[in-house]
KESE-747672 format. One record per residue: residue number from 1; x, z, y of N, C-alpha, C in turn. Coordinates in Angstrom, 2 decimals. Atoms other than C-alpha are relative to their C-alpha. Layout:
<nodes>
- num, nu, nw, nv, cau, caw, cav, cu, cw, cv
- NUM, X, Z, Y, X, Z, Y, X, Z, Y $
...
</nodes>
This chain:
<nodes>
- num, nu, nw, nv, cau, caw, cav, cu, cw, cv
- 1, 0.83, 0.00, -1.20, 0.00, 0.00, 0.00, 0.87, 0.00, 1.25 $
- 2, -1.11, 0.17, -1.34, 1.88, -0.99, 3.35, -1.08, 1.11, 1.01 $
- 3, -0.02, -0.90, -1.25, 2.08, 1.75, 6.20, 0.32, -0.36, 1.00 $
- 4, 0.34, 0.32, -0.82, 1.47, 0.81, 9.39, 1.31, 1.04, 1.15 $
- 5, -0.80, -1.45, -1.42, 4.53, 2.57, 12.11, 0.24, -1.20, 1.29 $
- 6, 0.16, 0.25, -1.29, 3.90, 1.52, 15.84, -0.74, -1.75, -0.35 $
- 7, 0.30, 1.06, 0.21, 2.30, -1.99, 14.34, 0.09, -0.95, -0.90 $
- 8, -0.42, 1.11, 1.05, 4.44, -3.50, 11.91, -0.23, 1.21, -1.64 $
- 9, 0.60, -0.76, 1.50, 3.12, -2.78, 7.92, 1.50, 0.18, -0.55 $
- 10, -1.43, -0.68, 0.44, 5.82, -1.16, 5.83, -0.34, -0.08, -1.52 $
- 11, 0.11, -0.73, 1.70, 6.03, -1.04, 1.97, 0.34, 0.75, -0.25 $
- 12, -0.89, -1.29, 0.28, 7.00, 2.57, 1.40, 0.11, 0.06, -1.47 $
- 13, -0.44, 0.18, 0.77, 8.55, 1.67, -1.56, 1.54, 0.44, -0.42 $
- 14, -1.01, 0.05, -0.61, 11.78, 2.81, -2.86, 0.40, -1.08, -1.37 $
- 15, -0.91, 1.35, 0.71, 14.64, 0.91, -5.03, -0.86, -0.51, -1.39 $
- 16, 0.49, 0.79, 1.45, 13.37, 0.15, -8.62, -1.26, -0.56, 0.45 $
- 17, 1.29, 0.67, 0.00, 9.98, -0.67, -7.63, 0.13, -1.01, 0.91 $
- 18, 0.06, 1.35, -0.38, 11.23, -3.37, -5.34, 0.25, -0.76, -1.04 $
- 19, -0.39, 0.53, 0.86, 13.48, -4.06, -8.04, -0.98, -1.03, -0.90 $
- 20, 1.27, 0.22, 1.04, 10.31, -4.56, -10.57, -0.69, -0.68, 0.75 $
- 21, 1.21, 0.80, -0.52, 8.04, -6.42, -8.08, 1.15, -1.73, 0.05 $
- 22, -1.04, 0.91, 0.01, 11.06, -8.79, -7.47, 0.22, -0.90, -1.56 $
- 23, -0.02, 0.78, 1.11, 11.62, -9.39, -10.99, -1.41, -1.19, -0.51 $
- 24, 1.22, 0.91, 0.27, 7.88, -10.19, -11.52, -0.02, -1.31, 0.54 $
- 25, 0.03, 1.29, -1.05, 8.22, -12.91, -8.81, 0.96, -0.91, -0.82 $
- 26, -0.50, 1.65, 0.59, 10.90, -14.86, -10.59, -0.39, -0.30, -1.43 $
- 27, 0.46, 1.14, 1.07, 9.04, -15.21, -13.77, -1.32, -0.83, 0.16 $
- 28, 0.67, 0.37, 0.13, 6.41, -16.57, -12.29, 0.24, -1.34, 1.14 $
- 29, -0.44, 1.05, -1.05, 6.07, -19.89, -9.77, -0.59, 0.80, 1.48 $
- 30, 0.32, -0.35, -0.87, 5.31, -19.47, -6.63, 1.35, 0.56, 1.87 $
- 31, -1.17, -0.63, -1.34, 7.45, -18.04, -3.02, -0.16, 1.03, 0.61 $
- 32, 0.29, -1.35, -0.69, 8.11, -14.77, -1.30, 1.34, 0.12, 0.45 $
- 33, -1.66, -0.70, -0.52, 10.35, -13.15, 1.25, -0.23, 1.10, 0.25 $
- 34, -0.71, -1.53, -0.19, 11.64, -9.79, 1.98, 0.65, 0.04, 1.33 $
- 35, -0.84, -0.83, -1.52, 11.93, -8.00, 5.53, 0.76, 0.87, -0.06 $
- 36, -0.78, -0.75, 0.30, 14.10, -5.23, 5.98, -0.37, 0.82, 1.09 $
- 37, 0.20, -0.39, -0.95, 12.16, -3.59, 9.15, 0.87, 1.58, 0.11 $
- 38, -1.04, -1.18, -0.17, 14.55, -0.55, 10.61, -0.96, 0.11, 1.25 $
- 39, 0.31, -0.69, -1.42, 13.59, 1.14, 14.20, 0.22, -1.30, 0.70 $
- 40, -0.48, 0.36, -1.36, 15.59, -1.38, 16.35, -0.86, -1.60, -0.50 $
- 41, 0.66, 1.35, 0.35, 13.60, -4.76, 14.50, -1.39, 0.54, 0.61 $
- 42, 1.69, 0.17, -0.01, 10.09, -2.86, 14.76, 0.30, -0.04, 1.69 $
- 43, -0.32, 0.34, -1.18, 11.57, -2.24, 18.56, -0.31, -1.48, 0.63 $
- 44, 0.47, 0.93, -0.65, 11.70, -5.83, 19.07, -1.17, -0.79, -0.12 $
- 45, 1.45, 0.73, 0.40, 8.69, -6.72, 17.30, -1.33, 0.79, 0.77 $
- 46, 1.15, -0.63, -1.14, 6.69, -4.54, 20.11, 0.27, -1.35, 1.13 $
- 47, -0.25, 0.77, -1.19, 7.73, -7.33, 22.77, -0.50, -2.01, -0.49 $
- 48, -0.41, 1.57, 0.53, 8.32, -10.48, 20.41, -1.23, -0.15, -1.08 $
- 49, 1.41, -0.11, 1.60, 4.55, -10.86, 18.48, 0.25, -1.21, -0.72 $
- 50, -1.06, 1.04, 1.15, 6.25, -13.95, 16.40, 0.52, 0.79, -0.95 $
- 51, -0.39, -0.69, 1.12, 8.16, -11.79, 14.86, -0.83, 1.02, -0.73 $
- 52, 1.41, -1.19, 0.93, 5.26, -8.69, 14.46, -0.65, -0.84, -1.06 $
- 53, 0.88, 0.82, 1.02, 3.41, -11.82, 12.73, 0.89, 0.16, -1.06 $
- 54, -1.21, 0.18, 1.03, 6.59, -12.73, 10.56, -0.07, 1.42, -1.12 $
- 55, -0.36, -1.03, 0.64, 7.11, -9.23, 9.70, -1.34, 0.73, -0.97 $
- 56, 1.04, 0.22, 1.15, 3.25, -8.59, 8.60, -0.06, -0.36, -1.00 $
- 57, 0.04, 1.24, 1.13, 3.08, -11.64, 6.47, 0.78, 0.13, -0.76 $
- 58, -1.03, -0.02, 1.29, 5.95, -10.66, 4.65, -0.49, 0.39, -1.37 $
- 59, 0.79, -0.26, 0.73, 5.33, -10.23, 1.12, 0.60, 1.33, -0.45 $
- 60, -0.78, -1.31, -0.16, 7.70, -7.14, 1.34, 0.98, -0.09, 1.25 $
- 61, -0.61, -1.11, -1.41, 8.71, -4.89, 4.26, 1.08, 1.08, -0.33 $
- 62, -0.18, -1.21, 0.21, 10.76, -2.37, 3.09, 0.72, 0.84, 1.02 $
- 63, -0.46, -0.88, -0.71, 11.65, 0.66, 4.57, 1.38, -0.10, 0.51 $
- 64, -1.72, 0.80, -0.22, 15.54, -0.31, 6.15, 0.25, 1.21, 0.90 $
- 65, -0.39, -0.59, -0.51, 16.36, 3.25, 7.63, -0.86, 1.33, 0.29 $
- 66, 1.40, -1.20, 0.15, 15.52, 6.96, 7.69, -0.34, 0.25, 1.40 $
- 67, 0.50, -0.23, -1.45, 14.22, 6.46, 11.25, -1.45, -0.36, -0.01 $
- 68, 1.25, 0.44, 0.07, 11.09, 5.05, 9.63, -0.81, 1.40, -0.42 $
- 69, 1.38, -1.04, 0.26, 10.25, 8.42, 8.14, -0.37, 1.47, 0.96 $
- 70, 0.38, -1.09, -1.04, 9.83, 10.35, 11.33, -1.24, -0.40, 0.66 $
- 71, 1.27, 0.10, -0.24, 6.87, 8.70, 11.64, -1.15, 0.36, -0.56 $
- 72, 0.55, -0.86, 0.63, 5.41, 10.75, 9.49, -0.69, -0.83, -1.03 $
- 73, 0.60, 0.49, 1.08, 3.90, 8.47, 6.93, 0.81, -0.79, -1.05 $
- 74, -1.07, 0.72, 0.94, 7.07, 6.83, 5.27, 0.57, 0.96, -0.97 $
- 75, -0.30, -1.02, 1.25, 8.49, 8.45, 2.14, 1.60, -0.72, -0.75 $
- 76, -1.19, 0.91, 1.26, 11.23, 6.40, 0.80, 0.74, -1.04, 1.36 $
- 77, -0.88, 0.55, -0.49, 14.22, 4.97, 2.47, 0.66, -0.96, -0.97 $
- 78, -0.78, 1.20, 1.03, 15.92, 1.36, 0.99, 0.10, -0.77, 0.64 $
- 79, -0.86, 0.80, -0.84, 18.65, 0.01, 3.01, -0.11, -1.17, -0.53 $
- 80, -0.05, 1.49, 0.49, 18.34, -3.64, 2.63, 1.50, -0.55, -0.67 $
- 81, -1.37, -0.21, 0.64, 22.60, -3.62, 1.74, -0.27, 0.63, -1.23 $
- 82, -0.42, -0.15, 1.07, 21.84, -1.58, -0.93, -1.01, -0.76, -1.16 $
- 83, 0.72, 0.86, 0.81, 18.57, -3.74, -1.98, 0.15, -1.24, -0.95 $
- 84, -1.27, 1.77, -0.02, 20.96, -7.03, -1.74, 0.54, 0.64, -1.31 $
- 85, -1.14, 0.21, 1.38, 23.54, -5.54, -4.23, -0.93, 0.40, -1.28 $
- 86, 0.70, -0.32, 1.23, 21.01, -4.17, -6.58, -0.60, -1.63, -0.52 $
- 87, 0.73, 1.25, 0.01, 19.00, -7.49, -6.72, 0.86, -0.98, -0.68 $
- 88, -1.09, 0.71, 0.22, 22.53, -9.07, -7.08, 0.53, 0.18, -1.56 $
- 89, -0.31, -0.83, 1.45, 23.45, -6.44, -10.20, -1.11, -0.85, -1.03 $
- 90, 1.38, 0.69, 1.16, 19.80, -7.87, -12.13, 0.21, -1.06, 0.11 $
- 91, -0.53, 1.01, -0.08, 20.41, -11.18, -10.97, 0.88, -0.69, -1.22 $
- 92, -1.04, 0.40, 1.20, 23.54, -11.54, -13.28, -0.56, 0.71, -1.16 $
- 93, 0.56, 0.12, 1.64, 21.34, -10.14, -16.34, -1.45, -0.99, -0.22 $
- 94, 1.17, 1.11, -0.04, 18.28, -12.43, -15.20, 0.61, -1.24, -0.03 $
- 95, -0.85, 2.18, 0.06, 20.72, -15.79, -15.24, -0.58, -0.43, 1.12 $
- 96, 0.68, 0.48, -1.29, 18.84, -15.87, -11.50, 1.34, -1.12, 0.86 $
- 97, -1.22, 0.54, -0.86, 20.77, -18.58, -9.46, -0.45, 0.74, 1.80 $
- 98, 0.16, -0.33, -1.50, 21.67, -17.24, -5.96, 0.58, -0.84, 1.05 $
- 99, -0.33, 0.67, -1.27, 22.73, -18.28, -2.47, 0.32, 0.65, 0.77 $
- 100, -0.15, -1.43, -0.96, 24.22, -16.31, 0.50, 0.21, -1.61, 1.62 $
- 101, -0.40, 1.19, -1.52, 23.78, -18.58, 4.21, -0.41, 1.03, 1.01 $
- 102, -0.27, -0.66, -1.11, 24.88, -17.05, 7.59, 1.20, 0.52, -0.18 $
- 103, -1.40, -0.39, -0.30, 27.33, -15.06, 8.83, 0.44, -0.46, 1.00 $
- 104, -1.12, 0.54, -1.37, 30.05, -16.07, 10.77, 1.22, -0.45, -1.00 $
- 105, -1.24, 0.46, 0.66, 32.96, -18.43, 9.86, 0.12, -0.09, -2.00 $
- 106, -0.35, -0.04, 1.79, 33.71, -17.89, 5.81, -0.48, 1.12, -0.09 $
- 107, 0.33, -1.35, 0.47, 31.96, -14.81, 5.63, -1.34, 0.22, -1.82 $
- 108, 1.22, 0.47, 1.29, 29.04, -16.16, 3.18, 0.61, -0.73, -1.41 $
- 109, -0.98, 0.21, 1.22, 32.29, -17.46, 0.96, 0.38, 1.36, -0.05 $
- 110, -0.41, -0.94, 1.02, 33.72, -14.67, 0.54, -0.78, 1.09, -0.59 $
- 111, 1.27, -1.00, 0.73, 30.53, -12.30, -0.14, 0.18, -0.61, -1.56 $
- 112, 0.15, 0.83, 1.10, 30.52, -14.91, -2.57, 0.46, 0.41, -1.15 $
- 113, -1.41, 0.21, 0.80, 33.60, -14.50, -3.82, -0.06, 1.48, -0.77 $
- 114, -0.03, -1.77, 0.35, 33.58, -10.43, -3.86, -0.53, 0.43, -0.94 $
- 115, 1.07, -0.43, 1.11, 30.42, -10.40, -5.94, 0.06, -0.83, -0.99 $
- 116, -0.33, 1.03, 1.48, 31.57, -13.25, -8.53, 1.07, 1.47, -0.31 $
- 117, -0.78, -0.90, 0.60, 34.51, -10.74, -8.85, -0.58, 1.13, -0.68 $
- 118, 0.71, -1.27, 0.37, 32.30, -7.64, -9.35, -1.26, -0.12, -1.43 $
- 119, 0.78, 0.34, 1.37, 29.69, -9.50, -11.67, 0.66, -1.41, -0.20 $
- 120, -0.59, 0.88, 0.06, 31.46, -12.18, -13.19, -1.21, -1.07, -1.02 $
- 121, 1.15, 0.74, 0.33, 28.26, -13.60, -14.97, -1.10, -0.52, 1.08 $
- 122, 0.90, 0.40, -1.31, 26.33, -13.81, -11.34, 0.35, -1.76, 0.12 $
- 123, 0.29, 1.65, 0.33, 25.33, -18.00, -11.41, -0.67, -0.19, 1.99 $
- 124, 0.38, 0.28, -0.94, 26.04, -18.55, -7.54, 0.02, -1.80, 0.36 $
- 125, 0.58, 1.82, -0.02, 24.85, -22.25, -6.27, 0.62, -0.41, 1.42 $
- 126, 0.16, -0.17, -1.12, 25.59, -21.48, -2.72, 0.31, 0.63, 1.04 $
- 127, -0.56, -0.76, -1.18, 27.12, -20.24, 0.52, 0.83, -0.81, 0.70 $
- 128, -0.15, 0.36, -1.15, 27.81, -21.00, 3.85, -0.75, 0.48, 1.05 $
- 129, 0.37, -0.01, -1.16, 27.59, -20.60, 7.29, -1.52, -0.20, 0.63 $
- 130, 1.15, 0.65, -0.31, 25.07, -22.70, 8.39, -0.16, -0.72, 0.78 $
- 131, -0.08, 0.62, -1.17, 25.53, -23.41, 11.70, -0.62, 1.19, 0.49 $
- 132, 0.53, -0.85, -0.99, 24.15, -21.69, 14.91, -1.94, -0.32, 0.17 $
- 133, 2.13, 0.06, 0.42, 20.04, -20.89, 15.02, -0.19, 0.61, 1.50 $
- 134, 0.15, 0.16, -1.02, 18.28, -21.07, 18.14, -0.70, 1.50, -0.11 $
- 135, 0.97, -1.52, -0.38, 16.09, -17.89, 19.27, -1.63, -0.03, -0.74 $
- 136, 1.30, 0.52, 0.76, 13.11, -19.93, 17.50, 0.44, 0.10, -1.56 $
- 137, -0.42, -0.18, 1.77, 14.82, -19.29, 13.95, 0.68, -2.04, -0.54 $
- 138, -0.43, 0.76, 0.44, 15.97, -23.13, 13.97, 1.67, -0.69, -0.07 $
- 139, -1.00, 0.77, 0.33, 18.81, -24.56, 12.59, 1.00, -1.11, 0.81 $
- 140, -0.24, 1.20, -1.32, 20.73, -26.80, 15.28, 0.88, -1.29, -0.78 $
- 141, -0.66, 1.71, 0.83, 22.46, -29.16, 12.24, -0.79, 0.33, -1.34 $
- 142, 0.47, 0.48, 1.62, 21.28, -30.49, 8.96, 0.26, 1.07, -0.97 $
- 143, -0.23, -0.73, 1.00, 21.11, -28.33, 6.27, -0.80, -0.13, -1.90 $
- 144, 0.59, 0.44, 1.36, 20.68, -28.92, 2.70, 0.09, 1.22, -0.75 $
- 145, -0.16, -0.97, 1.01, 19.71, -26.12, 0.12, -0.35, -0.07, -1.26 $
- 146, 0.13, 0.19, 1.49, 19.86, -26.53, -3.50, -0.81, 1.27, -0.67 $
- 147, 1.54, -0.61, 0.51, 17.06, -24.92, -5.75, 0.90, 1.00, -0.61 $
- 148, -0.24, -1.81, 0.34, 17.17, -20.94, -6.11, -1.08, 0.96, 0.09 $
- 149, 0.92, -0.98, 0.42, 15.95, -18.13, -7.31, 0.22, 1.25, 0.66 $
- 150, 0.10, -1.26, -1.16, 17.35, -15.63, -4.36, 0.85, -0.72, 0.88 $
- 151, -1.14, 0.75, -0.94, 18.61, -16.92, -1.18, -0.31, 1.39, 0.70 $
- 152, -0.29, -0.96, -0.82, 20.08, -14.34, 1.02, 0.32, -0.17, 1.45 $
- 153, -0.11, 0.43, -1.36, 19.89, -15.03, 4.85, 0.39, 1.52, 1.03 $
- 154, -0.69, -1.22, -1.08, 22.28, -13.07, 7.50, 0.13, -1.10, 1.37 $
- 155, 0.00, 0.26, -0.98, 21.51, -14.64, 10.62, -0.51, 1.21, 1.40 $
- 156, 0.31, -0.84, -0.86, 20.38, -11.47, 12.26, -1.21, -0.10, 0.71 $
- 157, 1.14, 0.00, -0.42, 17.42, -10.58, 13.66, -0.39, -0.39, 1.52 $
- 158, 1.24, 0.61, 0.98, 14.90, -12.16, 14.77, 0.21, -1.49, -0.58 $
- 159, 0.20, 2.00, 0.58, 16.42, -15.64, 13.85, 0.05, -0.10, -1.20 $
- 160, -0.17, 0.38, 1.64, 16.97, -15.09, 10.21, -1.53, 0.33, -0.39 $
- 161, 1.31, -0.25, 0.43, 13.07, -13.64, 9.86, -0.43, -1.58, 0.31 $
- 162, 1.32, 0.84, -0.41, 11.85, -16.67, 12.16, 0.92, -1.36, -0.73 $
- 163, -0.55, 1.44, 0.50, 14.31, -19.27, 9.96, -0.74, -0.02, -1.28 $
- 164, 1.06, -0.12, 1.45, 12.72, -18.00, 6.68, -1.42, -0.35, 0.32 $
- 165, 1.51, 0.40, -0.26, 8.98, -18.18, 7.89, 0.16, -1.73, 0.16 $
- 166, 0.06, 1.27, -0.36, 9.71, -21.68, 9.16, 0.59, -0.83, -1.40 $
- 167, -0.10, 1.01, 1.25, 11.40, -23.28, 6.18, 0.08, 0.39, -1.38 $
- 168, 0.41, -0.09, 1.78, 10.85, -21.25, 2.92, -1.22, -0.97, -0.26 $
- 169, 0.38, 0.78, 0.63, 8.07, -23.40, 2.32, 0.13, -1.40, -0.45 $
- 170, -0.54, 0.94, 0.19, 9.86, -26.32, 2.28, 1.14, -0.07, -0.91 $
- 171, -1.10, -0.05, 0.98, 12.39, -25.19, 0.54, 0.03, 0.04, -2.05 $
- 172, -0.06, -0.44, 1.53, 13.24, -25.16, -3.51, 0.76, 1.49, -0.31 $
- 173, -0.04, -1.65, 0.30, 13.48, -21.01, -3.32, -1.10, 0.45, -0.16 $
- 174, 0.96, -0.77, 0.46, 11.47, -18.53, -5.05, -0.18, 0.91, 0.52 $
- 175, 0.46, -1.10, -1.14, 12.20, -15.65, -2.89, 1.72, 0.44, 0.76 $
- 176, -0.44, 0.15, -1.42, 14.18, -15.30, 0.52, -0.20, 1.43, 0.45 $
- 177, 0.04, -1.52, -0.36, 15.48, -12.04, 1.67, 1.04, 0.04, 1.57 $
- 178, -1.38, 0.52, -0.83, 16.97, -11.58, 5.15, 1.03, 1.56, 0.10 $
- 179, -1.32, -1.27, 0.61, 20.26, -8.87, 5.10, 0.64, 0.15, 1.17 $
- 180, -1.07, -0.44, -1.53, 21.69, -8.85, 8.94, 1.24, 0.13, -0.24 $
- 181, -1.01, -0.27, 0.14, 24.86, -7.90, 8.57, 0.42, 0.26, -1.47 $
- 182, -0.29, -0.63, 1.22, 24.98, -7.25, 4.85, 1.50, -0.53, -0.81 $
- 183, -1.38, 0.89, 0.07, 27.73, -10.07, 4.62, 1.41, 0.77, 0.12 $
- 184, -1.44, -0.37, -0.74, 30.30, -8.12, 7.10, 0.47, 0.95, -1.15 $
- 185, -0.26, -1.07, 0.48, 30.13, -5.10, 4.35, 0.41, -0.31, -1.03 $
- 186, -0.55, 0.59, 1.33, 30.14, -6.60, 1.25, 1.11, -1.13, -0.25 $
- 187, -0.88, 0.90, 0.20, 32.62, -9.14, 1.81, 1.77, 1.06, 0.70 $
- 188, -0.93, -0.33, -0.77, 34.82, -6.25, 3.56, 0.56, -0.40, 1.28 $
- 189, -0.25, 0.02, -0.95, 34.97, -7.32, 6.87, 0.13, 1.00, 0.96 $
- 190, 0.05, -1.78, -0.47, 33.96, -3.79, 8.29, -0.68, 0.80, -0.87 $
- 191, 0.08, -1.20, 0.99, 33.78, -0.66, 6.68, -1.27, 0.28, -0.03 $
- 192, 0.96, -0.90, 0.14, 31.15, 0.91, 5.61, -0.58, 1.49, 0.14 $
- 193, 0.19, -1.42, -0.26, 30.00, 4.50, 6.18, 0.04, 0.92, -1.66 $
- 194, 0.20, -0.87, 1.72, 31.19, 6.98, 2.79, -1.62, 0.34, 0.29 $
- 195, 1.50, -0.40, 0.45, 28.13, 7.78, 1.00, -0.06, 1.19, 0.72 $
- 196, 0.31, -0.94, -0.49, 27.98, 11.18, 2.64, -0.37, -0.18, 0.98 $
- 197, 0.60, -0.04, -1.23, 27.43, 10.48, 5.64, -1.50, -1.59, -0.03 $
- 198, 1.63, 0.69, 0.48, 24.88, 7.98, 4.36, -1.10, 0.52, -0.27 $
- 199, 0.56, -1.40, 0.30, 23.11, 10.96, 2.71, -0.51, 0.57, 1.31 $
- 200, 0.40, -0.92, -0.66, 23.08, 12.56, 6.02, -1.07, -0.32, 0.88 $
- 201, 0.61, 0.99, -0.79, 20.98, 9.73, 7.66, 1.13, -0.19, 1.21 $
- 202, -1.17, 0.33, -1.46, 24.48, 9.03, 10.13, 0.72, -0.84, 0.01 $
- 203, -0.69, 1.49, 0.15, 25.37, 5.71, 9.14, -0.08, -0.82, 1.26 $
- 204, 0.28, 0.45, -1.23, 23.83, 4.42, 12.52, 1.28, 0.18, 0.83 $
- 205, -0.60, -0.59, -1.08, 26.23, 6.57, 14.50, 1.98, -0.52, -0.84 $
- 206, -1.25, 1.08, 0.60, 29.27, 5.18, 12.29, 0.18, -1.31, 0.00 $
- 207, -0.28, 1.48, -0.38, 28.61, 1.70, 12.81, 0.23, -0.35, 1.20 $
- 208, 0.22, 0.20, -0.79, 28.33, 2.44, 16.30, 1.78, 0.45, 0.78 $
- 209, -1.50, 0.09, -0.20, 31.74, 3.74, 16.24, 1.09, -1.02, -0.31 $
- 210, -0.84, 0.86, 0.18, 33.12, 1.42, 14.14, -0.47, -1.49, 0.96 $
- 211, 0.05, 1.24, -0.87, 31.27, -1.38, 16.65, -0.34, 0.55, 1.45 $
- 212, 0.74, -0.64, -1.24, 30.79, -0.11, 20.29, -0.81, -1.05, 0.78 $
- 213, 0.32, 0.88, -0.96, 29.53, -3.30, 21.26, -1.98, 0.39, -0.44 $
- 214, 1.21, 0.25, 0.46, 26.21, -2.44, 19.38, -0.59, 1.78, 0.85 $
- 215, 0.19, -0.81, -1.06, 26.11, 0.44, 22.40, -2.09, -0.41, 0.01 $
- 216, 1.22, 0.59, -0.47, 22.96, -1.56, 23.87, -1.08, -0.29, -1.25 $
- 217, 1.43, 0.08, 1.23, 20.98, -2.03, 20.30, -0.30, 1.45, -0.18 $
- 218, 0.52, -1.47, 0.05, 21.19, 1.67, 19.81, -0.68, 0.69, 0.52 $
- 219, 0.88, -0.10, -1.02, 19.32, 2.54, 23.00, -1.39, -0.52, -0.37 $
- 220, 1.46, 0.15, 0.34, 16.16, 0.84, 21.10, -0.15, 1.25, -0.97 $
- 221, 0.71, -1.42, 0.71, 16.54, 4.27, 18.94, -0.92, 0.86, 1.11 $
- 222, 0.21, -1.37, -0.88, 15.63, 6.36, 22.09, -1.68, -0.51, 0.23 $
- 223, 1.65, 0.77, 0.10, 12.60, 3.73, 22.84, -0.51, 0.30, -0.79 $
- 224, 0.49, -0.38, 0.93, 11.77, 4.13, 19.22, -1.16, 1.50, 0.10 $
- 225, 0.47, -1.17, -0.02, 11.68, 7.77, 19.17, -1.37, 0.67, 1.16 $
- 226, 0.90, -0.12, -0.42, 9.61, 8.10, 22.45, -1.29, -0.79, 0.19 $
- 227, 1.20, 0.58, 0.27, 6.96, 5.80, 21.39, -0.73, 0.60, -1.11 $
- 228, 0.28, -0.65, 1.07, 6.72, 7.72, 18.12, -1.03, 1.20, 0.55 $
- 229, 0.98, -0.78, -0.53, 5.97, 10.82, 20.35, -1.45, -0.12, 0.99 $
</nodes>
């Protein structure tokens, strides 16, 4: 049952039972994508109703930060990073073919690369860049995508939500997940926050160290919070 915080629906779901709804989806035909709504997305989806639509319509929302459960109706936290690698782990026992597009530069090769190393049965089809995506979620060169059973999109929000809405149905994918940054971590570009301080809900405040430029996105926590109250 999706939960409703400041507008946008939520699946308060946590890991296996995406896991399990996910699996269902690739034995059957059909298409679906996966949001990852956090504080600073539902933030812009108060201004940007494109994306509030996008993020509705999804056929999963999940919870992407424990800032969702101070709204008193969320129960379950499931970072979209750790959704990605789980998805990735079943993947290589489902024989699922995958895909990783976005990033920056070679970053969607070497995710690639990291997670062939880690599962060496994972059946990837796919990765790259992409090119640069306008503020409308489009593509500004040609892009060709070969038929899959998880494509993983890191173009960052809102252009990787509004690139999926616009061409998963055109596409030969079964289900389309978007991951923001999930690239920079898993491919080792920047660190990650030890699990403890993951635990503590203070991963925010570690990325913000390890990036100060993301100063100005953090400031949609404070918005957050006093819209909450």
């Amino acid at each position: 049952m999706k939960k409703p915080v400041l507008g946008v629906k939520i699946d308060d779901l946590n890991i296996p039972q995406i896991l399990e709804i996910v699996e269902g989806w690739l034995k059957k035909p059909g298409k679906h994508y996966i949001v990852t709504p956090n504080p600073e997305i539902i933030m812009m989806a108060q201004q940007d109703l494109d994306l509030r639509k996008i993020l509705n319509e999804a056929d999963l929302a999940i919870p992407d930060g424990r800032g969702l459960k101070l709204s008193g109706d969320i129960e379950n936290t499931s970072p979209g990073i750790d959704v990605m690698e789980e998805l990735i782990k079943r993947a290589s026992d489902w024989t699922a073919t995958v895909g990783f597009l976005g990033g920056r530069g070679k970053v969607a090769e070497k995710t690639a690369k990291c997670l062939l190393h880690k599962y060496p049965k994972l059946k990837v089809s796919f990765a790259t860049y992409g090119g640069e995506v306008d503020e409308g979620g489009n593509l500004l060169k040609s892009l060709k995508v070969p038929k899959l059973d998880l494509l993983f999109v890191a173009f960052g929000p809102p252009k990787q939500e509004k690139w999926i809405a616009k061409n998963l149905p055109k596409l030969p994918i079964k289900v389309a997940m978007v991951v923001g940054g999930a690239f920079d971590y898993i491919s080792g570009q920047v660190p990650r926050a030890p699990w403890w301080i993951r635990d503590l809900g203070m991963e925010w405040l570690f990325r913000l160290i390890m990036e100060p430029w993301r100063i100005k996105r953090q400031l949609s926590l404070i918005k957050y919070l006093l819209m909450l109250w």
